[in-house]
C-alpha positions in Angstrom: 7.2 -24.5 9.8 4.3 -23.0 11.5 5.3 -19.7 13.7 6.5 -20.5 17.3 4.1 -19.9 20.3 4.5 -17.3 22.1 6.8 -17.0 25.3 8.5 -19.6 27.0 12.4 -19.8 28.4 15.2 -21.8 27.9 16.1 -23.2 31.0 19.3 -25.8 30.9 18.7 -29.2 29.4 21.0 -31.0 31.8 19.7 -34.3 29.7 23.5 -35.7 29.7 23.5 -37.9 32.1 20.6 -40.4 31.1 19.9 -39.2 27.0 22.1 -42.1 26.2 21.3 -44.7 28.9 19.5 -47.4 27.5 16.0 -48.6 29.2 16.6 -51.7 31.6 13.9 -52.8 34.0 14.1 -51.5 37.8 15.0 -54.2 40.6 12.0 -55.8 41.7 10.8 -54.2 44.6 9.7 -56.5 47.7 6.8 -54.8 47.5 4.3 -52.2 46.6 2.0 -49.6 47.0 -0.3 -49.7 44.5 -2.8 -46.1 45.0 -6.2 -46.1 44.2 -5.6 -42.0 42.9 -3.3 -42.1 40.1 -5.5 -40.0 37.7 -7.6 -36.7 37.6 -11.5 -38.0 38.9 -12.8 -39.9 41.1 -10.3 -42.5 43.2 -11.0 -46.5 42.5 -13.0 -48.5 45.2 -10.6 -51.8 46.1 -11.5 -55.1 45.1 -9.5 -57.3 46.8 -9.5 -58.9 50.3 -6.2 -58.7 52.8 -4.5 -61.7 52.2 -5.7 -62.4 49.6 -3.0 -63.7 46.9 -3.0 -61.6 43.8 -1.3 -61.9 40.3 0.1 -59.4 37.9 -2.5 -57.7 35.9 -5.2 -58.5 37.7 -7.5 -55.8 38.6 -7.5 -54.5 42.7 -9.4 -51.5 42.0 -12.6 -50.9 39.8 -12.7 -47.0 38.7 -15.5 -45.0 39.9 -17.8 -43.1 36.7 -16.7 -42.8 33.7 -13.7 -40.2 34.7 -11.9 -42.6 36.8 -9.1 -45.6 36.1 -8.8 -49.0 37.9 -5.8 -50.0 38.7 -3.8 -53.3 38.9 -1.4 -55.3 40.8 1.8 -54.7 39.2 3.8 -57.7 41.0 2.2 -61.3 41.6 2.5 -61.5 45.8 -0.2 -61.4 49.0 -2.5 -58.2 49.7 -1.3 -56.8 53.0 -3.5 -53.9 53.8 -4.3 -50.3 52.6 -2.2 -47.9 53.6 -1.4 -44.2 53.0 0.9 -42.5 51.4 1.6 -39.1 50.6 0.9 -37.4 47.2 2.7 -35.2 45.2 0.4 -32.7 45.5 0.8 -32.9 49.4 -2.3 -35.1 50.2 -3.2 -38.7 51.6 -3.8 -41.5 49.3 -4.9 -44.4 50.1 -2.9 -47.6 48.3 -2.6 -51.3 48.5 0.5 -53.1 49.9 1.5 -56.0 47.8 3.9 -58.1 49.1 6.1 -59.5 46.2 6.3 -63.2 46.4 8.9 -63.1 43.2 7.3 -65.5 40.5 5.9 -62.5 38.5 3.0 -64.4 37.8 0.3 -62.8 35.4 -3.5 -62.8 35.8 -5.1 -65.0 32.6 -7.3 -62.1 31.8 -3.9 -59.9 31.6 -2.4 -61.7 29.0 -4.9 -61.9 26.0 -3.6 -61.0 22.6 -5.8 -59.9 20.1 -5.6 -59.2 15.9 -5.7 -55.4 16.0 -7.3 -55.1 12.2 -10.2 -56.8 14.1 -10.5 -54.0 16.4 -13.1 -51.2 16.2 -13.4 -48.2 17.2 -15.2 -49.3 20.7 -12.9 -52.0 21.3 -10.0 -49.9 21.3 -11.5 -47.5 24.0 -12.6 -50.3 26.4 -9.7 -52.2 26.1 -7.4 -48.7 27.1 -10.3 -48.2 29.6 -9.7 -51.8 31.2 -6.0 -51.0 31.0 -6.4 -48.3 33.4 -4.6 -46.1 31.1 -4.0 -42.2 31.9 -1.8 -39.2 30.5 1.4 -40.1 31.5 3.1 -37.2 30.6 2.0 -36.1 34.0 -1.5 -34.8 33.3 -2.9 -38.5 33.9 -6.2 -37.9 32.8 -8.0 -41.0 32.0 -7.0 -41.8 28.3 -10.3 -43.7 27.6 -12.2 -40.1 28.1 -10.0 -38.8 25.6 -10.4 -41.1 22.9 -14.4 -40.6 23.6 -14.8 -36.8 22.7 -19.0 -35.8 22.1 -20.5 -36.0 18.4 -20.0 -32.7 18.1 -16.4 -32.9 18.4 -14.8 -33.9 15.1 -11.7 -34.6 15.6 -9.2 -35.0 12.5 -5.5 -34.1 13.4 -3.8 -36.7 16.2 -0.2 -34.8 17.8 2.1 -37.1 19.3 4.1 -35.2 21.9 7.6 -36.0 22.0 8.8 -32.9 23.0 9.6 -33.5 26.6 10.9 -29.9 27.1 11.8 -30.3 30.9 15.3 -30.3 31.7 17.0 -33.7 33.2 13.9 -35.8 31.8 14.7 -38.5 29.1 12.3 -41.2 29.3 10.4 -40.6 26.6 13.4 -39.3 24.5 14.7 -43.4 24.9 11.1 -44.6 24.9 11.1 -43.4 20.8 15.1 -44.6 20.2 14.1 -47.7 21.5 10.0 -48.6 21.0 9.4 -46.2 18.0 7.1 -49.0 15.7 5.1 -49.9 19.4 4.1 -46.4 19.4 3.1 -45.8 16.1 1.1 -48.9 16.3 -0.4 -47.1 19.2 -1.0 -43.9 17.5 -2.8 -45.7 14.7 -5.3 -47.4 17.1 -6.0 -43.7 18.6 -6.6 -42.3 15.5 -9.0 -45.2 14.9 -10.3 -44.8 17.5 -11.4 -41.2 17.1 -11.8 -40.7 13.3 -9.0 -38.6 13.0 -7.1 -38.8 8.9 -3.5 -37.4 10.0 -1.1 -38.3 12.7 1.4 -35.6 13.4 4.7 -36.5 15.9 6.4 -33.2 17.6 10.1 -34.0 18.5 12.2 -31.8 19.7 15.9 -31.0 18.0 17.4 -31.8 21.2 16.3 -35.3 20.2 17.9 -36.6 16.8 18.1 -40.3 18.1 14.4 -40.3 18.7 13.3 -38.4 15.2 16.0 -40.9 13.2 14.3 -43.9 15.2 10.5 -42.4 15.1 11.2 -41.6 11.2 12.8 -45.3 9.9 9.6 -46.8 11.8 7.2 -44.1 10.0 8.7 -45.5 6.4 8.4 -49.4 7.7 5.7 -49.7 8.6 3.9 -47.0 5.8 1.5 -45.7 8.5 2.1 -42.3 6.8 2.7 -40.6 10.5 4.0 -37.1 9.6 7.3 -36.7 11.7 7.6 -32.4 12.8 10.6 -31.4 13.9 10.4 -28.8 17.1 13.4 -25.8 17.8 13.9 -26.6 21.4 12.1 -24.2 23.9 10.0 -24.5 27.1 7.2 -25.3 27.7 6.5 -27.2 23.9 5.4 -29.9 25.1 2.1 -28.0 26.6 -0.9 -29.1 25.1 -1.8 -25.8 23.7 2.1 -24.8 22.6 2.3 -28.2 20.9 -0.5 -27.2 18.6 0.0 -24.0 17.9 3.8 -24.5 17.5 3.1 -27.5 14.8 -0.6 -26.7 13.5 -1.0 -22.8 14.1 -4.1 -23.7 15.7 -5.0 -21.7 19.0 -6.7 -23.1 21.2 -9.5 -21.0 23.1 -9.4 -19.7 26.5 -11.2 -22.7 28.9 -11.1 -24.6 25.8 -9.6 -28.3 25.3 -7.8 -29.5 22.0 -10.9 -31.3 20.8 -12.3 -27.6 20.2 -9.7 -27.3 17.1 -10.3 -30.5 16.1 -7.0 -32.0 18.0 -6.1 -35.1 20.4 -2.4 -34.9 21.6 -1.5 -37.8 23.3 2.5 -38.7 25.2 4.2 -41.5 23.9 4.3 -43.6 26.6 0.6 -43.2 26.8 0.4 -44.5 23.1 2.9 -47.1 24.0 0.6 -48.5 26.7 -2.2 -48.3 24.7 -0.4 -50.7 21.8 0.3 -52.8 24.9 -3.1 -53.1 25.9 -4.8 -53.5 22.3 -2.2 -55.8 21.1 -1.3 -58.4 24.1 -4.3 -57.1 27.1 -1.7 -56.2 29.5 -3.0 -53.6 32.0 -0.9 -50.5 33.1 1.3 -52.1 35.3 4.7 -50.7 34.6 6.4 -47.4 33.1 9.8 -45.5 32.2 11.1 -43.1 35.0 14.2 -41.2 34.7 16.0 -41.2 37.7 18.6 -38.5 37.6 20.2 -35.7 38.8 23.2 -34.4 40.3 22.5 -36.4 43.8 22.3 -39.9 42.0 25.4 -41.8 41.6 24.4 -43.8 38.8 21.3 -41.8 37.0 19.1 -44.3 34.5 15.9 -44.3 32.8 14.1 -47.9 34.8 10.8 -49.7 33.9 9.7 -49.5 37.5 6.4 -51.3 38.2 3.5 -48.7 39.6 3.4 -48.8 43.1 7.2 -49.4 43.9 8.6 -47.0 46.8 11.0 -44.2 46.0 13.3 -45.2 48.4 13.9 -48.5 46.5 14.6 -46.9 43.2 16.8 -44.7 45.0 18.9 -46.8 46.6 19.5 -48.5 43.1 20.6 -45.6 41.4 23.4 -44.4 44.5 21.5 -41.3 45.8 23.7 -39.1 47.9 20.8 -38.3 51.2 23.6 -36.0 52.1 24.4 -34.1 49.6 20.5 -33.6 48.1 18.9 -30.3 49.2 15.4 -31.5 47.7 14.0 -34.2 45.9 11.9 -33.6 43.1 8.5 -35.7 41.6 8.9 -34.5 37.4 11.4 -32.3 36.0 12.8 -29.2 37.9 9.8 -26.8 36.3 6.6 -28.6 36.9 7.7 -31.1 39.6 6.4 -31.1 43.2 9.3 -31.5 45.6 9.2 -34.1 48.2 9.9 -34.2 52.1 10.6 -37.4 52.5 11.0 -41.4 51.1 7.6 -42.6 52.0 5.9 -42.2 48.3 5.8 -44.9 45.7 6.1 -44.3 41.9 2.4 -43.4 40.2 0.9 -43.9 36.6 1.8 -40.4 35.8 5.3 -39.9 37.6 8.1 -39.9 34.3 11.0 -38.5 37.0 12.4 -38.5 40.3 15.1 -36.2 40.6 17.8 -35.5 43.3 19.2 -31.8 43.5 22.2 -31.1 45.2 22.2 -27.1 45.0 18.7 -25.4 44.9 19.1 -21.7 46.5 16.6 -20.5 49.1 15.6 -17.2 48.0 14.2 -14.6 50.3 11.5 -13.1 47.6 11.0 -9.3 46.9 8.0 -7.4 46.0 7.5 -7.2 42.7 9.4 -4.5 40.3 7.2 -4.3 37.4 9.5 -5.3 34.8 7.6 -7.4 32.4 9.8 -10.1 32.5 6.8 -12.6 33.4 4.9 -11.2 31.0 7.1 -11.8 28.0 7.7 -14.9 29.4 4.1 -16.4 29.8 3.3 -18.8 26.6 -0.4 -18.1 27.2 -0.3 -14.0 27.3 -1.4 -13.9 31.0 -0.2 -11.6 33.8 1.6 -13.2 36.2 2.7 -10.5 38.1 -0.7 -9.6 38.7 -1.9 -12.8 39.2 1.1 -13.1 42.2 0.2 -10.2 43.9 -3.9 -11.4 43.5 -2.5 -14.7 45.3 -0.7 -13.0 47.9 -3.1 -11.1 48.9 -6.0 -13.6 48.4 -8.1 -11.9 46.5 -9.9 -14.5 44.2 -12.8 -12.3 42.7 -9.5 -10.2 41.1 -7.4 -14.0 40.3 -10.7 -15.2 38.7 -11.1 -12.3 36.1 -7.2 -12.2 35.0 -8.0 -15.6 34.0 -5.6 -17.8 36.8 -7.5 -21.2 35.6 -5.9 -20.8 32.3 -2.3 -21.1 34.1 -0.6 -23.8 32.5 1.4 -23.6 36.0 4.8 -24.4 33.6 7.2 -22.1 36.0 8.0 -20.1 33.4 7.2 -16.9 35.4 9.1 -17.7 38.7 12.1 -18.9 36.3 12.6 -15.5 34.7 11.5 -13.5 37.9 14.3 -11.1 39.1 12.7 -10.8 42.5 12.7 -14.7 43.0 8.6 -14.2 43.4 7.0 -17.9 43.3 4.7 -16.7 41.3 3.9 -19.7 40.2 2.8 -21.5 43.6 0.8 -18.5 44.2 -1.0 -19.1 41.0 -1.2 -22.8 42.1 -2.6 -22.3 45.4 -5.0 -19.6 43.4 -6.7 -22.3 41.1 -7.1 -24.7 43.9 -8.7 -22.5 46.3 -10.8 -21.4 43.5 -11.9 -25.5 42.1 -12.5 -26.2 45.7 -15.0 -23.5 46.2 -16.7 -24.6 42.9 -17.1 -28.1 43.9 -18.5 -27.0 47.4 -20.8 -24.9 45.4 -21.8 -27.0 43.1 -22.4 -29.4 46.1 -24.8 -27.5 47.6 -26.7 -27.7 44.7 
């Protein structure tokens, strides 16, 4: 075994309460809110005219460039009008109201199957492209754009990430107990797709069911995936731990995978991407655990994109009373939520209700080291924290604050309850924006 990244923390797993609930399908929603920004780039331009009747599959956005991702109607039902909604990341989106008329009807051009030995390399990126699939470990940059890295770029080692290190989260731990040969069948077309010779699967040991299930599929179906078992520590399932962790391959600073010759992709991403290749359906559905010590009855749900939290909610017994926030992701990475108004996105694995979170009044910082020790990419938080709370981007620049993986980490093992972390956050935004209104001046 290759030696362990650096860093990290071992926060509680608190996986319990869903590990062992078996996927079932969401209730249908009366309607939803499909958003034309589920993915890093540019938003999708509609397609589709109010009351207009739309079906399943078909396509209501049309991506804009080639980082972008249409997206589809994910019920069959009558456009109602674009409204807004409110991202995770604070913002106003704008999404499509579909009102579900019930017959789950599919489009014609969503439902075409296809031999997948007959598929080349192209094919396989413009049917993911068509699909409107993105990272949905969270990252949801458009997948297509990953499967076309530039001639330069060889790329030979494909890393499945099964790690799913944050606590509560278990939807892709059940996606590989229960859909192991659909993603290995997706991982084979990736690797097609970019020329890559081995196919490596990082699992986590908090996750026997899903290496027993991900192994037995390995030997049936002789795709000679490799399966690599993972000692249980946050943040593994980070691009650059992942590889180092199973590799020993570092990736450089400002650097993507593709510069060591990697693709890591999530397992639900390579289960859509099987989905699309094999029978042409489009993105139009995808596991969420919802969980939590505020739901009465946690589960992991195939909810269709666009369905309102509220509605999911509801299903699972959430206790409004008792919750103290309400969290988009896992407990680490996750963006809390002020309210129900929000649908479920391409990239959003978790929605989970917290019954206890303490308000801490933050001190200055005590020069420990904790954060440093703590920080799987060697940075200095507690720098970078004080360069944030001050504003002083010039100083956040040079100690490297684009590099922040933002996993938490830092704020987690903080004895001064700093959140370091948001500063850091707030850092790298302010700094992007300036960029792109530089670069627009141009």
């Amino acid at each position: 075994m290759k030696e362990l990244f650096r860093g990290g923390c071992h926060p509680p797993e608190k996986k319990d309460a869903t590990a062992d609930s078996p996927l079932r399908p969401a209730k249908a929603p009366p309607f939803v809110a499909v958003s034309f920004s589920q993915h890093i780039g540019k938003p999708s331009s509609p397609l589709v005219k109010i009351g207009e009747r739309v079906l399943r599959g078909q396509k209501i956005a049309e991506s804009q460039g080639f980082v972008s991702a249409p997206a589809h109607a994910s019920v069959s039902g009558v456009a109602k009008g674009v409204v807004q909604l409110r991202h995770p990341l604070g913002f106003l989106v704008d999404a499509l109201k579909i009102e579900n008329d019930g017959k789950d009807e599919w489009h014609p051009d969503a439902v075409i199957e296809h031999d997948l030995d007959q598929l080349a390399a192209g094919d396989i990126r413009k049917l993911v492209q068509e699909a409107g699939i993105v990272g949905m470990g969270g990252a949801t940059f458009p997948t297509h754009v990953k499967l076309s890295p530039p001639k330069d770029k060889s790329i030979d080692v494909l890393v499945l990430n099964g790690a799913e290190c944050e606590p509560y989260l278990t939807a892709d731990d059940r996606l590989m107990i229960e859909h192991p040969r659909e993603i290995l069948r997706g991982a084979a077309l990736f690797a097609k797709a970019v020329g890559a010779s081995r196919i490596v699967a990082g699992i986590e040991n908090n996750k026997p069911g899903a290496r027993q299930a991900m192994l037995e599929a390995a030997r049936e179906l002789g795709c000679g995936v490799e399966i690599f078992p993972l000692p249980v520590k946050y943040p593994q399932g980070a691009e650059k731990q992942l590889i180092y962790s199973i590799l020993g391959r570092t990736v450089p600073s400002g650097g993507l995978p593709m510069d060591v010759g990697v693709l890591v992709h999530n397992m639900a991403s390579l289960y859509a991407g099987y989905d699309a290749c094999r029978f042409g359906h489009p993105l139009t559905e995808r596991v969420v655990t919802v969980t939590g010590p505020g739901m009465g009855n946690p589960a992991n749900l195939w909810v269709r994109i666009g369905t309102m939290a509220s509605h999911l909610l509801e299903e699972c017994g959430f206790d409004a009373g008792a919750t103290k926030k309400l969290v988009v992701g896992g407990p680490m990475m996750g963006m809390p939520m002020r309210d129900l108004e929000w649908a479920t996105s391409k990239g959003g694995n978790g929605i989970l209700a917290l019954t206890d979170p303490v308000a801490y009044e933050h001190g200055p910082c005590i020069r420990c080291g904790r954060c440093i020790e703590a920080c799987p990419l060697g940075l200095l938080p507690c720098a970078l924290s004080n360069y944030g709370e001050a504003g002083l981007l010039a100083e956040s620049i040079e100690a490297n604050a684009l590099d922040c993986i933002e996993c938490g980490c830092c704020s987690y093992v903080c004895p001064s309850k700093r959140p370091i972390v948001q500063w850091v956050r707030m850092e790298k935004a302010e700094i992007n924006r300036l960029r792109q209104l530089a670069a627009a001046k141009k």
